[in-house]
LUMDO-207986 format. One line per 5 residues: their letters; for each residue x, y, z of C-alpha. Coordinates in steps of 0.5 Angstrom, whole numbers, plus 500, padded with zeros to 3 digits. Each point is the difference from the previous one (the first is absolute). Layout:
<sites>
a> X Y Z  ...
</sites>
This chain:
<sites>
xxxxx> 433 397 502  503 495 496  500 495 504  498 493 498  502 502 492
xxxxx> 507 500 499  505 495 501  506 497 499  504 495 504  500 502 506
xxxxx> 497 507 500  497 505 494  503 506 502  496 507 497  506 505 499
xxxxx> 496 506 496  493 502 498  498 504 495  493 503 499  499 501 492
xxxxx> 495 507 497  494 495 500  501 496 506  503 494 499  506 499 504
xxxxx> 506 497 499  504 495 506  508 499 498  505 496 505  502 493 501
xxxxx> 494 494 499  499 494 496  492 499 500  493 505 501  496 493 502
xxxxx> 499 497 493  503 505 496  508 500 498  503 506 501  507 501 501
xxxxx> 502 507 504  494 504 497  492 500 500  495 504 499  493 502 504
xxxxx> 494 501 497  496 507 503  495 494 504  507 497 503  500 494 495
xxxxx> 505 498 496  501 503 493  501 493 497  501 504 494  506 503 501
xxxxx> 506 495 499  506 503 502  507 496 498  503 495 506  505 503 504
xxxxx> 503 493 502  505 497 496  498 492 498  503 497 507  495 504 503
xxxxx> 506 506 503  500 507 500  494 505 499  499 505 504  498 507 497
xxxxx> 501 505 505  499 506 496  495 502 494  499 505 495  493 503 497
xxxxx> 500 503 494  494 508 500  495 494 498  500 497 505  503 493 497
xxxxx> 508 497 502  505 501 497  506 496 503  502 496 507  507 500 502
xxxxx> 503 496 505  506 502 504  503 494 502  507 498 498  503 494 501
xxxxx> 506 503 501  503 507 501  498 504 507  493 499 500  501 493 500
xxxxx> 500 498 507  496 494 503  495 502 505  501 507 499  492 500 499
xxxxx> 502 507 495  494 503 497  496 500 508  499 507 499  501 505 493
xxxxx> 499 507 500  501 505 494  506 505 501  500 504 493  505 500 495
xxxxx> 505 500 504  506 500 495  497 506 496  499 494 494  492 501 498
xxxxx> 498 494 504  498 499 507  504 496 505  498 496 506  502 499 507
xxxxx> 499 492 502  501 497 507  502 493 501  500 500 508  503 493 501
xxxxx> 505 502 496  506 497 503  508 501 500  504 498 505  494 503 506
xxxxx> 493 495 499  493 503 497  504 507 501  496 503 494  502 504 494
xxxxx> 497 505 495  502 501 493  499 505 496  499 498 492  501 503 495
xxxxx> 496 499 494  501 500 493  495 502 494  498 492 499  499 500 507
xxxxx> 504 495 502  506 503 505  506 503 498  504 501 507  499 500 507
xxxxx> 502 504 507  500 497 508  498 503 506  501 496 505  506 503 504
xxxxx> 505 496 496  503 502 494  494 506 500  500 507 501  494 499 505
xxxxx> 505 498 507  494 498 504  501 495 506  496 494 498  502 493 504
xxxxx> 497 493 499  492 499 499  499 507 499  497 499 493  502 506 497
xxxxx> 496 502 493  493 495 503  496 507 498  502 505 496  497 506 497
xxxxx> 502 507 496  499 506 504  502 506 496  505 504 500  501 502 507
xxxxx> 506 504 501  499 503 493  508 498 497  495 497 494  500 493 501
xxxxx> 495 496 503  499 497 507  499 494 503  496 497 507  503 493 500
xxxxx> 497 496 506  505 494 504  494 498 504  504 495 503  506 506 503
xxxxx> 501 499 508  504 506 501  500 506 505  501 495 506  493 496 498
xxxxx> 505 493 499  496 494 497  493 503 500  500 502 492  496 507 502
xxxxx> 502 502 492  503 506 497  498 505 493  507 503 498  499 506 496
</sites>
């Protein structure tokens, strides 16, 4: 539990966590403070559960204090990081205020046939035109790790036609399933916990799309 150490004005949020060869971890995601150390987005543990107060990262925040967030990290074989890279433009598709995108992510593989691996990314508030609908998109990666390209699956503009409505937060959960029908592309299970449909009005039982 992180509970106490990480913070920032409101909240420290704990996006990923990775367990190195000698049993350090790593936290990345979007926090200011680990109680009297500074540590802006990234900070490592000690195998004790103390904080590694060895280990200086570079401050993931701008000089007003905005910005930040890691929501992916890359380890070299032994086990040290090798690059953090942040999806969140100021402007283009991505850019959507309150779209929280990034509240799931799941590995796609190589999609575009390009060597690099691709990305499936849920922003379950996302909205246009119908509030907290949901939206996942899948990123295509370049060699830099940053991104390159992007597609929609939200049943507007999509080849993915499902029938989502207001609240469903589509792409709240999302996870790589294979290959299940064998056309040689990955599958996904995306969860819209908030879907009411069926003749179940208003009491969000929820759904996973395939």
């Amino acid at each position: 539990s992180f509970g106490g150490y990480l913070t920032n004005l409101p909240g420290g949020i704990v996006n990923r966590i990775v367990v190195q060869a000698d049993g350090k971890v790593l936290a990345a995601g979007n926090f200011r403070f680990a109680r009297s150390f500074s540590r802006a987005g990234l900070i490592r543990f000690n195998t004790d559960g103390t904080i590694d107060a060895g280990f200086q990262p570079p401050a993931f925040y701008n000089s007003s204090g905005v910005g930040g967030t890691i929501n992916c990290m890359v380890l070299q074989p032994d086990g040290k990081t090798k690059k953090y890279e942040k999806f969140a433009p100021g402007t283009g598709p991505l850019a959507v205020p309150g779209a929280q995108l990034g509240r799931d992510i799941a590995n796609v593989g190589d999609l575009d046939d390009d060597g690099h691996v691709d990305l499936a990314v849920g922003a379950p508030f996302y909205a246009e035109g119908v509030p907290d609908r949901g939206i996942v998109w899948t990123v295509f990666l370049d060699d830099d790790g940053t991104y390159k390209d992007v597609m929609r699956f939200d049943g507007f503009g999509s080849d993915f036609d499902g029938d989502l409505d207001a609240g469903d937060l589509f792409g709240e959960g999302i996870a790589g399933i294979g290959d299940l029908d064998g056309d040689g592309v990955p599958d996904l299970a995306v969860g819209a916990p908030g879907d009411d449909d069926d003749g179940f009005d208003d009491i969000n039982q929820g759904a996973v799309w395939i």
